[in-house]
Each structure stands twice: as C-alpha cells, then as structure tokens.
C-alpha positions in Angstrom: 37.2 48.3 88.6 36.3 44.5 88.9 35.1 42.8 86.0 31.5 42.2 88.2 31.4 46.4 88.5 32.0 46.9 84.4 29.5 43.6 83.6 26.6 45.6 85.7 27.4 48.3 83.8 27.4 46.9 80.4 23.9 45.2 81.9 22.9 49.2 82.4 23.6 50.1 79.4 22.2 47.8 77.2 18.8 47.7 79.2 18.8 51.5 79.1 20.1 52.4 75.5 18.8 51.2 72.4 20.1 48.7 70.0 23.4 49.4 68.3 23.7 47.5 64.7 21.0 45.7 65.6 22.3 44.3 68.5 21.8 45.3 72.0 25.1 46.6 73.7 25.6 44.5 75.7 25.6 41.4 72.9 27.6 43.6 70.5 30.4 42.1 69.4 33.3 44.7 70.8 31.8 44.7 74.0 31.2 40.7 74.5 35.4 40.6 73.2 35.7 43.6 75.7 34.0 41.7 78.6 36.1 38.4 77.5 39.6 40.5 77.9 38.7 41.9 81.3 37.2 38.4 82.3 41.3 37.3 81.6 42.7 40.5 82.9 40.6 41.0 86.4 39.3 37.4 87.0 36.5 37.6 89.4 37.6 36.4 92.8 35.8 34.1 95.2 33.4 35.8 97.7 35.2 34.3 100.7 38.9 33.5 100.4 38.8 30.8 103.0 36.1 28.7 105.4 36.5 27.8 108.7 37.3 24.5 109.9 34.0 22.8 111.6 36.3 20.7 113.1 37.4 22.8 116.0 33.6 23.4 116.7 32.9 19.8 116.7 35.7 19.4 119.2 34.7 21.6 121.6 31.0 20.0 121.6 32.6 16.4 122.3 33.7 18.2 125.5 31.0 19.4 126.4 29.4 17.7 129.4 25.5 15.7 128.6 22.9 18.3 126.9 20.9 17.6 130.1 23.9 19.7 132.3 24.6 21.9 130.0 23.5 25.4 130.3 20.8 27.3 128.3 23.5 29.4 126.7 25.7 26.8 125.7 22.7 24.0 124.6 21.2 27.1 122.7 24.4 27.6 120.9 25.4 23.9 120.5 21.4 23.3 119.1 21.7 26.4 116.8 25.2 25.1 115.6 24.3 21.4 115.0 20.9 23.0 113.0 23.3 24.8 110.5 25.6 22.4 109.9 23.6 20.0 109.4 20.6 21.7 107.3 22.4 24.0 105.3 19.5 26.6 106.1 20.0 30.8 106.5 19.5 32.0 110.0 15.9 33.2 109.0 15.1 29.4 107.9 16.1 28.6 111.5 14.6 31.3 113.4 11.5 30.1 111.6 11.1 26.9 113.1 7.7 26.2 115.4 7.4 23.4 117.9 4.6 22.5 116.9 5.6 22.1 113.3 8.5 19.9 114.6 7.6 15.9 113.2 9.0 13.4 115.3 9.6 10.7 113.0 12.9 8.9 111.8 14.5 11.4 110.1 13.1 14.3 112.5 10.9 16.9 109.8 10.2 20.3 110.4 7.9 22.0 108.0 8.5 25.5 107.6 5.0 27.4 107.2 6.8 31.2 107.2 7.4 33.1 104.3 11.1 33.3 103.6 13.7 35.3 101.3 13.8 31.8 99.3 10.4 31.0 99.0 8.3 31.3 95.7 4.5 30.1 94.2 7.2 27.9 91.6 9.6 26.6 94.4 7.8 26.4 98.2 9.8 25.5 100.7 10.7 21.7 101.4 10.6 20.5 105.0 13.7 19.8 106.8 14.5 16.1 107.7 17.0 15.6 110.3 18.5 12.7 110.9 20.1 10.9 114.4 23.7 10.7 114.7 24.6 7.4 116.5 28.1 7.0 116.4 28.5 10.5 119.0 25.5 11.3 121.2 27.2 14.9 122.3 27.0 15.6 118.2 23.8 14.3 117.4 21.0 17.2 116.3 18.1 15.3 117.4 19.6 14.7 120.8 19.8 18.3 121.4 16.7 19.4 120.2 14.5 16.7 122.4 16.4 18.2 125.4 16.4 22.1 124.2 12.2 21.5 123.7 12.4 19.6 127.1 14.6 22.3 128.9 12.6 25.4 127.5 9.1 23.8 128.3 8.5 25.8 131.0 10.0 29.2 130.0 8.1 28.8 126.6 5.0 31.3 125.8 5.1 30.9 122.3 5.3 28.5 119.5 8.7 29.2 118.1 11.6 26.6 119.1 14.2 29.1 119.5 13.8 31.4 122.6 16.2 33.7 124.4 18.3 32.7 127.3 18.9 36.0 128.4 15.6 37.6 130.2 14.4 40.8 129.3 
C-alpha cells in the first residue's frame, strides 16, 4: 500500500479509537516515526506524471481561418479552450457562465451567480476578468467570445453562453 492508503488509515484510527498514552494514535510517537519511514520508503507520487504541451493546441488555432468562418464546432471548441487556459476555471465554472452576466469592460468580467463545488459563505466566488490578447487576434479570448455570442444569437433560448452545436 501507498503511504496516502496507510496515512487515511492512521486518520481512521485515531478518529475512531481512543487515546493511547495520552495521545491520540495517530500523534503517538511510533506511529508519527512509522508514517516518517514509509513517507522515505513509498514517497507519494505526483497525481499526473506529465502535462500536455498547450503549444500544439495553440498552433492549430493560429491556423485556423477568422472566428467569423469558422464553424460552430470548431469556434465552440476554440472559445471553450481559450476559456480554460486562460481562467484556470473547472468545466462546471465554465458551464456556468450567463450572457447576461458577461461585463464588457477592459478586462472582460463575468460574474458567476451559480453555486459551485468551490464556493463557500467564507470564500464566494470572484468574477472572472479576461483580458484582450493583441499581439495574435486568432488567440485572443475576447475575440472569440464577441463572435461565439454574435454567432449563437439567433439559436440562443436561454441565458447560458455555452450552447450545443449539435441539434437535438
């Protein structure tokens, strides 16, 4: 077993069990000298052993043609891409964005008003504040979402900004 399996163990135990020499189990001295040795023994390893390069994305979007000629598909993909990258935010985050919610100042701001995995009464959710990018129209965010709102317009019943390009 990894060290993360035995440390949710010890964690078990010493929420379940009761003190042992007046220490809870999981602060007692073997075991914290126990946990150390398996923490040199069975390191924990990385969640992901690698990332992928956003290079290659960014490539194929400077060949792209203009948003305007691009396809719903491939301007839905491109504006969904461009989001992540550069907001950092989960899919829900994303899925959560309404038009009517969408700021368009210098940087662009969205405020999110759903209720999402990270939010909390302590921590609400900041907006998110895009900015242009002039040195390559075909990779600027803001370019693609004035033309995705512009190019969905019409198929649009609803207020949320992404909508499917495949019809039901």
């Amino acid at each position: 077993m990894g060290y993360a399996s035995i440390n949710t163990a010890r964690s078990a135990l010493s929420t379940i069990l009761g003190p042992i020499e007046g220490n809870k189990i999981g602060e007692h001295d073997l075991v914290t000298r126990l946990m150390r040795g398996i923490g040199k023994l069975r390191p924990p390893s990385p969640r992901y052993s690698s990332t992928c390069d956003v290079s290659k994305l960014l490539d194929i979007f400077k060949k792209w043609p203009d948003n305007s000629v691009l396809s719903l598909k491939q301007l839905s993909f491109k504006l969904v891409a461009l989001l992540a990258l550069t907001t950092a935010q989960r899919v829900q985050t994303l899925a959560a964005i309404l038009v009517s919610k969408i700021v368009w100042n210098e940087p662009i701001e969205i405020i999110i008003t759903a209720q999402l995995k990270t939010t909390s009464v302590k921590r609400p959710d900041k907006p998110l504040l895009i900015s242009s990018f002039s040195p390559d129209d075909k990779l600027c965010v803001t370019k693609a979402l004035r033309t995705y709102i512009d190019k969905t317009r019409s198929l649009r019943n609803c207020d949320q900004l992404l909508i499917s390009f495949v019809s039901p």
